[in-house]
Each structure stands twice: as C-alpha cells, then as structure tokens.
N, C-alpha and C positions, 0 to 999 in steps of 0.2 A: 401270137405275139401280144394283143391285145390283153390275154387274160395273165398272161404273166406280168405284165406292166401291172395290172390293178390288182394281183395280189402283192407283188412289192410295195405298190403304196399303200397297202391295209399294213403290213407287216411294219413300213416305217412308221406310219402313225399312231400303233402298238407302241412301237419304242420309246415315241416320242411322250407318247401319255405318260409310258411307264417312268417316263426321265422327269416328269413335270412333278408324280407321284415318291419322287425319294426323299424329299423334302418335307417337314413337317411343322408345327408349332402346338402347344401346347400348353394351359394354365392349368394350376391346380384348385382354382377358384372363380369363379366369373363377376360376383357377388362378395361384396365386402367391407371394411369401414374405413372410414380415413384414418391411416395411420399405420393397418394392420401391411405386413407385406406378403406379394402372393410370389407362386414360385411359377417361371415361366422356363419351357424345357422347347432347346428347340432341334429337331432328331434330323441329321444325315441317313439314310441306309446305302448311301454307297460310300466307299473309303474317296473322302475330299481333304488335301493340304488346305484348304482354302478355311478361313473363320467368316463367322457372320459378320454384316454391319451391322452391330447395332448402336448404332450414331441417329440412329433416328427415335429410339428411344426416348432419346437426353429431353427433350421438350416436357415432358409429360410427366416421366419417370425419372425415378434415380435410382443409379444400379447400386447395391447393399454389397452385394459379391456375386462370383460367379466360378463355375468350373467347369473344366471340359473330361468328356468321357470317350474312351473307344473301346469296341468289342468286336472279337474276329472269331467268328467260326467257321468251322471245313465238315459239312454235312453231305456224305455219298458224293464225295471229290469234292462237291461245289463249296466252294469256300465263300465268304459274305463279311463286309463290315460294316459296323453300324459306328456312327457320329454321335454325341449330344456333348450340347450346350446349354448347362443348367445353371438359370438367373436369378437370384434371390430381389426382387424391385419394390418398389414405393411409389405407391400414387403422389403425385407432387399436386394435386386439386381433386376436391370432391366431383360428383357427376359422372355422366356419360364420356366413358374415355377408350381410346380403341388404342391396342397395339396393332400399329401398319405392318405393314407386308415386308420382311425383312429378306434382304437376296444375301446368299449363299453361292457364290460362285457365278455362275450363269444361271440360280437355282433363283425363286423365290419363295414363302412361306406366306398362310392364307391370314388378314387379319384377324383380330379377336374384339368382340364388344367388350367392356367391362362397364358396370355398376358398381360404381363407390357410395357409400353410405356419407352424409356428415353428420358423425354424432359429437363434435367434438364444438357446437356453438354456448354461449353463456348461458347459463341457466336466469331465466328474467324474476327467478326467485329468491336469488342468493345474491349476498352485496359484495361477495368477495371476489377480488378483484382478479378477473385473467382466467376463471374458472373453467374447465372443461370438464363435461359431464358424460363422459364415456364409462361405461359400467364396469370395466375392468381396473384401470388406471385411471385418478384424476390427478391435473396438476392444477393447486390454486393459489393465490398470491393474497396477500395483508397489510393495511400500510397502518402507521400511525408516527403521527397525527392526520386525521386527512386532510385539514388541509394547511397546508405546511408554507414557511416563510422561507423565501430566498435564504440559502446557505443554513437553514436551518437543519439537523438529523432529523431524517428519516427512516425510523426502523420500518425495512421490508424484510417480512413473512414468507417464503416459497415452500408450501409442503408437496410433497407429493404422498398421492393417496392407493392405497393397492386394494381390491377384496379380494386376488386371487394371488399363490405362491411367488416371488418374482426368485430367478435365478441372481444370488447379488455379485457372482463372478461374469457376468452379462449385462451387469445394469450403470445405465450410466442418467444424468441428469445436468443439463448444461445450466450455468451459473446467467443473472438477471445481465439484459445487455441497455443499456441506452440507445435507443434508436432515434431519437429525437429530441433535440437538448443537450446541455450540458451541466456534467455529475460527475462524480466520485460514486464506488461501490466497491463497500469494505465488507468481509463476511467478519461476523461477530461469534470467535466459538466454535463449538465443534454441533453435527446435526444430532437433534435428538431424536426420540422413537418414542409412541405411542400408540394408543387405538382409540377408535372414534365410528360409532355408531348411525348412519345415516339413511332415515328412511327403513329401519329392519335391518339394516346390511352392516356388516361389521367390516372394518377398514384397518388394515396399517399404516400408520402414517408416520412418515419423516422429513423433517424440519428442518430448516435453516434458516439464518435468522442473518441481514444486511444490513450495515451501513449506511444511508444514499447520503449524501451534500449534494445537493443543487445550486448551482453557482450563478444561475440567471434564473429569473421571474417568465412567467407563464408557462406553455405546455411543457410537460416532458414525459416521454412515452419510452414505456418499458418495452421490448419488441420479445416474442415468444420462445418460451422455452423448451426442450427438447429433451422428450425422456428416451431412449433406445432401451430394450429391454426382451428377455426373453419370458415368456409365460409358460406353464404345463399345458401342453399336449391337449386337447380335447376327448382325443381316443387313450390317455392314461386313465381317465374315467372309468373306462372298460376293465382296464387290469388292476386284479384283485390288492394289487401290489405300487398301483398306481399312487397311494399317498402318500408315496416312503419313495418312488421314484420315480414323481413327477415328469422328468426332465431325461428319463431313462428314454423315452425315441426323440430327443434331439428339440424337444418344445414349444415354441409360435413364437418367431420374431413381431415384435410388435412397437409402434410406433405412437409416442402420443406427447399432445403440445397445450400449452397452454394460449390462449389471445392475447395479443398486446394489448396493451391500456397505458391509458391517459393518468398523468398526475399535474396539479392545476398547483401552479407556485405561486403567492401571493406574492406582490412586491417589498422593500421593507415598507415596514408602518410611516404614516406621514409625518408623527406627531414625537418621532425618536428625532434628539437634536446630539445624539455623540457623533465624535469623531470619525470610532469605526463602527463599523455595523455586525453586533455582536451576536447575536441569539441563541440562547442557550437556556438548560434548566437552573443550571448556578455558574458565581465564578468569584472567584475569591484570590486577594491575594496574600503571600505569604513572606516574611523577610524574616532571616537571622542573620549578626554577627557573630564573626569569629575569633573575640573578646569584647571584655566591658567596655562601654564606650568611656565608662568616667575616670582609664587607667591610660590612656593613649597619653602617649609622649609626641613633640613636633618630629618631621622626616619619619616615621616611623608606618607603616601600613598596616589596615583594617579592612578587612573583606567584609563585604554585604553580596549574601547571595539573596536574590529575591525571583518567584515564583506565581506564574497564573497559573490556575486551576480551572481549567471549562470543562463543567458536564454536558454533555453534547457536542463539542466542538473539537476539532485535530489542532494538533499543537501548530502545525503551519499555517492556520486560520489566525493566530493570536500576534496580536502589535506588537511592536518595541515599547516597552514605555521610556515617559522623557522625568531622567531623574534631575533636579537641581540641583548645580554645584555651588555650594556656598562660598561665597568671596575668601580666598588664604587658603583653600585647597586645591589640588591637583585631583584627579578621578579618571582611570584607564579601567576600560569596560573587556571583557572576554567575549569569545563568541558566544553566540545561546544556545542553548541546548533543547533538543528537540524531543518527546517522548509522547507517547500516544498508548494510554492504558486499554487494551480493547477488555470487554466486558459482554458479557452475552445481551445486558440492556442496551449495551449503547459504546460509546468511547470517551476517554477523559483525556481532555488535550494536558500537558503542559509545556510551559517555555517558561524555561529555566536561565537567568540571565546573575553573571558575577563581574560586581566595581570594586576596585579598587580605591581605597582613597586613602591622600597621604596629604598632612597638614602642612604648613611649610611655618609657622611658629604656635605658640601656644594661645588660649584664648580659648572661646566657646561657639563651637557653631553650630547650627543647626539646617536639616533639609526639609524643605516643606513636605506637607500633606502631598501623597500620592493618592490618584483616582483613578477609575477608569469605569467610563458607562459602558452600561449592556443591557440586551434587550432579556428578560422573564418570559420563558415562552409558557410558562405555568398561568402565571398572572396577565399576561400580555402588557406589560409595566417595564418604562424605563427604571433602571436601575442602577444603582454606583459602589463601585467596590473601590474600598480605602485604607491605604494605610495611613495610620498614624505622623504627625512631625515628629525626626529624629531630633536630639540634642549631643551636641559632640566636649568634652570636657577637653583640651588637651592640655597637658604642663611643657614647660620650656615659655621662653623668652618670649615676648606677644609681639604680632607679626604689626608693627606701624608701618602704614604705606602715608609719606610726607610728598606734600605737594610744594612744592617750592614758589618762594616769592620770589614774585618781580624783581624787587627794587634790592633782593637780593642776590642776584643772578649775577656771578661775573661776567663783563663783555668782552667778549673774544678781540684779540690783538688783530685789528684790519689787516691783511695779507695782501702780499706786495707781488706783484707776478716776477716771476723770474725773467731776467734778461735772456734772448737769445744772441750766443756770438754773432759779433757781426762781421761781416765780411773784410771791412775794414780792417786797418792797423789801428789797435788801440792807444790813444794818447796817455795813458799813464804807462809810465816806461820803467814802474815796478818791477822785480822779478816775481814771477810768478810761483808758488810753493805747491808741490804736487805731492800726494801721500803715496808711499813706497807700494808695490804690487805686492809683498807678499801683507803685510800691511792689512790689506782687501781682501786677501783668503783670508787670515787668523779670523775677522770679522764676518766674514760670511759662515765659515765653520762654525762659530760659537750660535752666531743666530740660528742656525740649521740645529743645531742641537737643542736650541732652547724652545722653537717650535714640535721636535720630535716629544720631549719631555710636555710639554701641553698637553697634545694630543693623546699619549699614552695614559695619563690622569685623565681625561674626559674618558677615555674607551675603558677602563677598569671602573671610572665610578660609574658609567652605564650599565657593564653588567654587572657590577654589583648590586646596582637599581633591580635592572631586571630580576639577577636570581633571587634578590629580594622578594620584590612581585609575584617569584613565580612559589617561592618555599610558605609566599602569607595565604595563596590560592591553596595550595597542600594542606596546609595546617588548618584555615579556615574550613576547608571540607571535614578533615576529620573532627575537628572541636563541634561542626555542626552538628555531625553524624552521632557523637557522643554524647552532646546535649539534649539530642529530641530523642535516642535511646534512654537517657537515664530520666527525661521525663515522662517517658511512655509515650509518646507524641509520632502514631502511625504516618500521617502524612509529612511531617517533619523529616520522621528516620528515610521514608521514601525518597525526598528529595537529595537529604544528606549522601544515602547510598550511592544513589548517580550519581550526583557531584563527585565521592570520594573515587569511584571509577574509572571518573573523564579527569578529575588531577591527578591523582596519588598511583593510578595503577596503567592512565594513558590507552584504559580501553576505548575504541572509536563504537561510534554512533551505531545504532541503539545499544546503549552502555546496561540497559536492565537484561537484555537478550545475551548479550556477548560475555557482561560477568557472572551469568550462570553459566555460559557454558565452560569459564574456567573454575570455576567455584568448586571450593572441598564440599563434600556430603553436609558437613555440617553449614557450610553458610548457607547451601539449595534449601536445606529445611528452615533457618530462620527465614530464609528468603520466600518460602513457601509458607510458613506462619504468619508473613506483613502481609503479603498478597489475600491470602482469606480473611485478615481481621480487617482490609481495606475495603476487598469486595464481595464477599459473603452479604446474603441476604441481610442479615443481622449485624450488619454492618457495621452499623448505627451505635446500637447500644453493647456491643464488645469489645469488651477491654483486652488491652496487647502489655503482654510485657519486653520489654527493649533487652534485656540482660541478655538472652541465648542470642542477640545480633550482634551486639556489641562485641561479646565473646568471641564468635565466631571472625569478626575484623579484625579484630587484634592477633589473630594466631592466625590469620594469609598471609601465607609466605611469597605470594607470587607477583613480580617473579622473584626469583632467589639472586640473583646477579642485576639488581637497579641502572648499575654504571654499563652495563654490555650493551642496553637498550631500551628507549624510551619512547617509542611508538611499534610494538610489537604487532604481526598480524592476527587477527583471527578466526577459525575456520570461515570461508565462504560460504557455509550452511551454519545455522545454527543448531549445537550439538542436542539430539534426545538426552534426557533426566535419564540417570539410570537408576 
C-alpha cells in the first residue's frame, strides 16, 4: 500500500514538473543598444485559450507590435499544440533591465536579464545641437542665430544622418516639439538630400529646415526627436545578393533619438524705445493709390492700399498702423489682410491694410509722415521705416467750417409751459373750436409719407455710398495691380495681386494659395515667374517683367456669372499645380 502511494506521488510530481515546463520565453538578443528593438517570443506547448499578461512589460518597454502563432500536429496518434506570442519591444531606458516573469494562465515564464547599451549621449566634441552619435543613424539639430531675441526667427536645422541603407517605405522622423516655453514652429520648404563625410564614413543626410518664434524671454527647450526606421539585415551581408535586397529577410527595426536642448532667449534690448517690439532682418513700408491724387474731385473716393513687409516676422506679429485724418475728410478702413511668404531662409510677414478717403469739399490736404520703429537684428540697431507726407489736391467748392458769433446768435423765443386742464369750470364761456377727426387722418397720412420718403433717400444714398466704396476698393486693386505690372515693380505686382483676389474675385484668406488653385495655366506660370524673381537666390539683382501678369488678369474669366455670387467657396485643401 505504501509503495503504491509513493509511486503516485513520483508520478504526480512528473506531471506537475512537466506542467511547470510548457511554458517558455525567449529573446533574440540579450545585448543591445538603446534604441534598437529585440524580438521576445514567448512559447505555449500545450493548446491554452488563455493569452499572456503582458501588462507588466509596459514600465520598461514599449510593445512595437506583436502576433500570435498556433501549430497542431498528430505524430503516431499523439497529437500536440504548440502556442507563441511573438513581441517586437523597445527598451524605454539604457542599463540593466529584466523582463519579469510573465503568467500564462496558471502557467508562468522565467525572467530574462538584458544589457542596453547607451550610445546615443552628445558628443562633447561637436557644438551641434541635440546630437546622437550612434553609428548607424544620427539625428542632430542647428540653430541660427544662437542667441536669439524674444519673438525673434529662429531657423532650426533637424538632419537626420544614415551610413547604412534605410527602407524609406519604413521610415519615419518626428517634427521639433516645445517642451518648455512658448513658440511657434513653422517648417520652411520641402527636406533636402545630401552627403556628408565624417570621420572616414560617409553619411546620407536629410534636412529640414524651421521656423521657431519665441514669444517669451529665457529658457526654451526643444524635447527629442524620434526616428523609427528599418535598417538591412546584418545576415544580408552574407547573401551574394544581399546589396540589391537588403531588406529581402524582413531587416532590423531600429530606433533612434536625438537629446533635448536648451535655447536661451534674450529679453528685448533695453535701449529700443518703439511702441511695438519689432525684430527683424528688414521692414519696410509700401503705399499706392488708385488715381492721381491731383485729379480728385469733393464726395468722390480714393483708395490707399498700404503694406508692411517683415523679413523675419509672420504677418500676425505686425501692428495696425495709426493713419491721420486730415480735417474735411471722411476715411473707412477694410479689414487687413494677412499673408505670410514662407521661403526655405526664413518667412516674410505682410499685412496689407485699404482706406478709403472721401473729401467732403475741395481744397488741399495733406496726411502726415507715417513711421514705424523696429529692431535690425543684423545691426542690433533701432530703426524706422517711413513713409512719405501725402498731399491731396481736390476741385469742387472749398469746405468753410464757420464759427458763429455771439452777438450774432438769434435768442430763442422764452417758452411758456403749457396749461394743464383744470378740473374746474373754465370762466371764459367762449365756445370752444375743435378740428374735424378726419381732419387728423389727412395730416397724419401726409406726415407718414413724408417721413417714408426721407428715409428711402438716406437708404439709397447709403448704398449708393457703399457700392461706391466698394467698386473704388475693386478698381483701386486693379489700377494697382496694373501700375506696379507696367512698372516692372515685383513686390508692388505681389501686393496688387492679393488685393485684386480679396476685392475683385472675393477669394478668402490666404488669397496667394486659393488663386492658384483657381488659376488658368497661364496666370500659375506668371504667378510662378513673380515668386522666383521675388525669392530666388538672386533675387536681388533680377529683373521681372509685368507684361505675361498683366496679360494673364485681364483674360480671368472667373467666375463667369459675377451676379450668381460673391463669396464663392474654395476647395478645403489647397489644389496641386498641375
């Protein structure tokens, strides 16, 4: 009795091993770098519903993807299933790092040590900013200016650098984040490609090239960027055929980051005494009319479109300016228009603002000098951009405003309060003469009509005003657009063009973006010959000629039905050039 009791519990304790043993885990690397991902496989060999936890992972690791496997065979009757769960992870910190003991049903699996390498610290030899110096992939960053002025641009630099094949249907690279501070981050362009030799080793590198604005003074910290990426195989090496298909066993998921860094905002300068606080490489202003000032008649309107220009600055950065209305005019202002030229150097704000002015008799007047300070971030120099005093010539009858005398002032007739009936019988025993009732209508009819007839004259000479207003804003665009074409005057026609957009064709904001995408072939290519004679390297010294623009306005046709509608939509994407 004895000895069959204690081979039963040999035989349970078998079992119970053999149950301890169905369970497995498994890496395909113990050793490795931060960044790269290892594959962790973890094996069933009996048929279990049950999936692993792996919730205990998540501290440590971060799961990339995962899948699950089953296989059944029937060997001399005995049939058998085997389980796996294979994890693609990511060390989330350098060092000594274990995966725990993960349970499978009533099952658990044995931990694993791992060795993470950090090779991904700053190089204390290079000044560029955010570097990681992992030999496969670098990612490093570039500021300029360094050291920069509140709300001043800042172009940042992010390349990422390869020596080894990268898969580019696999690759991905996350754009610069603020972690600390407050910014704007505009990308500038599209990324470029080059090659760059460092140390013996030869690199691909591609570029992208930011915008920052910092909108407050002192730290602000770029937090770290993120390349995801597949690399060739190590064992493609071996196959003869390995250069041509790298990626032919499936290739090395790899992972690689750049350091965050610090960028040190200086305050503004102490010694800037403008209004707004401007900073920038230039800024200049620009004004046309649209007619001679010395042909204006009184009642009649003259548009003045006038324009900042900030190299360095978005157009939502830039003030209102304060125009002067000269005594005997009237002046109604439009909204501003908002436009923001990006450039692979940088961005050029402008704000685009249109008055009205209308004389109310004849005589000469004039608007003072317009200014406006800014800071030289070249020069580090206050600075002031002006226009000119306008002079206004108008004909018609000259507007006297008479102050009246004293001593010639008629005095009003003292008024006598009116009597209230009094409760009393009245002592004068006059008949009293009462006006007939109908009497009271005829007279309230005629006055109700003569108030109707008022009102109808003020509401038609309003919008006669208006439509006035609105045909001198139309016609001012085009005269403008005409005048800085047939002078050759690039940034002129630029303006003109917008304007003519947002009045004459009622495209909404951003009007350079939206009338290309309705644009014939022909205005896309004058429109493509301003933009390079604008911002082309050579910029500077190349001459544009206005004729193929001009041309090309005058023969849009769009829309073709004016009166159907006057604030049309336009696509919610802005359309590809074709």
């Amino acid at each position: 009795m004895v000895k069959r009791i204690i081979i039963v519990s040999l035989l349970w304790l078998m079992m119970v091993n053999l149950s301890w043993a169905t369970v497995s885990s498994s890496v395909d690397q113990t050793e490795l770098t931060y960044g790269d991902a290892l594959q962790l496989t973890i094996t069933a060999n009996h048929g279990t519903g049950v999936a692993p936890d792996l919730s205990v992972l998540n501290d440590d690791f971060e799961i990339a993807s995962q899948r699950h496997e089953s296989q059944f065979s029937l060997i001399n009757g005995t049939s058998s299933q085997t389980s796996r769960w294979i994890l693609s992870l990511y060390p989330r910190k350098s060092g000594k790092l274990v995966i725990p003991a993960i349970t499978v049903g009533a099952e658990i699996t044995d931990p694993i040590v791992l060795t993470i390498n950090d090779d991904t610290t700053p190089n204390s030899t290079n000044n560029d900013k955010g570097k990681s110096t992992s030999a496969d992939v670098l990612i490093e960053f570039e500021i300029e200016p360094k050291n920069p002025l509140v709300q001043q641009q800042i172009i940042l630099t992010q390349r990422l650098l390869a020596s080894v094949r990268l898969d580019n249907t696999q690759a991905s690279l996350t754009l610069p984040q603020i972690e600390q501070g407050k910014g704007l981050v505009r990308q500038l362009g599209s990324p470029t490609a080059h090659n760059r030799v460092i140390q013996g080793k030869r690199y691909d590198v591609i570029e992208r090239k930011f915008a920052l604005m910092s909108q407050q003074s002192g730290t602000l910290t770029i937090g770290r960027t993120i390349f995801d990426g597949v690399i060739p195989d190590a064992n493609a090496n071996n196959d003869p055929l390995g250069h041509y298909f790298a990626f032919s066993l499936g290739g090395k998921s790899v992972r690689r980051f750049s350091k965050p860094f610090d960028i040190t905002i200086a305050p503004q300068d102490p010694n800037y005494t403008g209004q707004y606080w401007l900073p920038a490489k230039n800024i200049s202003l620009n004004a046309s009319w649209d007619k001679p000032l010395d042909q204006l008649k009184a009642g009649e309107p003259v548009t003045l479109t006038i324009a900042i220009m900030a190299e360095g600055l978005a157009a939502e950065q830039l003030p209102a300016l304060t125009i002067p209305v000269p005594v005997g005019m009237k002046a109604y202002s439009d909204q501003p228009l908002f436009n923001d030229q990006v450039r692979d150097d940088g961005v050029i704000g402008i704000r685009q603002e249109k008055w009205v002015f209308i004389a109310s008799g004849g005589g000469e007047f004039t608007i003072p000098e317009i200014t406006l300070d800014w800071w030289n971030t070249k020069t580090q120099q206050q600075e002031l951009a002006r226009l000119d005093a306008t002079q206004f010539k108008v004909g018609g009858e000259p507007l006297v405003v008479n102050t009246p005398d004293p001593a010639t002032v008629a005095k009003p007739e003292p008024q006598h309060s009116a009597q209230l009936p009094s409760a009393q019988p009245s002592s004068d025993t006059r008949p009293q003469h009462t006006m007939p009732w109908w009497l009271w209508a005829v007279l309230l009819v005629l006055m109700g009509g003569v108030i109707a007839a008022l009102a109808y004259r003020r509401g038609k000479y309003k919008a006669q005003s208006m439509s006035s207003m609105q045909e001198s804003l139309q016609r001012g665009s085009l005269n403008q657009l005409i005048s800085a074409c047939a002078q050759h005057d690039k940034q002129g026609a630029q303006l003109g063009l917008t304007a003519w957009a947002r009045d004459v064709l009622a495209v909404p904001s951003p009007q350079w973006v939206n009338l290309r995408a309705i644009a014939t072939p022909e205005l896309k290519a004058a429109m493509d010959s301003l933009e390079q004679a604008l911002y082309s390297k050579d910029a500077s010294s190349k001459k544009w000629d206005g004729s193929a623009l001009i041309k090309a306005v005058k023969a849009f046709k769009y829309p073709l039905n004016r009166h159907e509608t006057t604030t049309h939509l336009m696509p919610l994407y802005p359309l590809a050039d074709k």
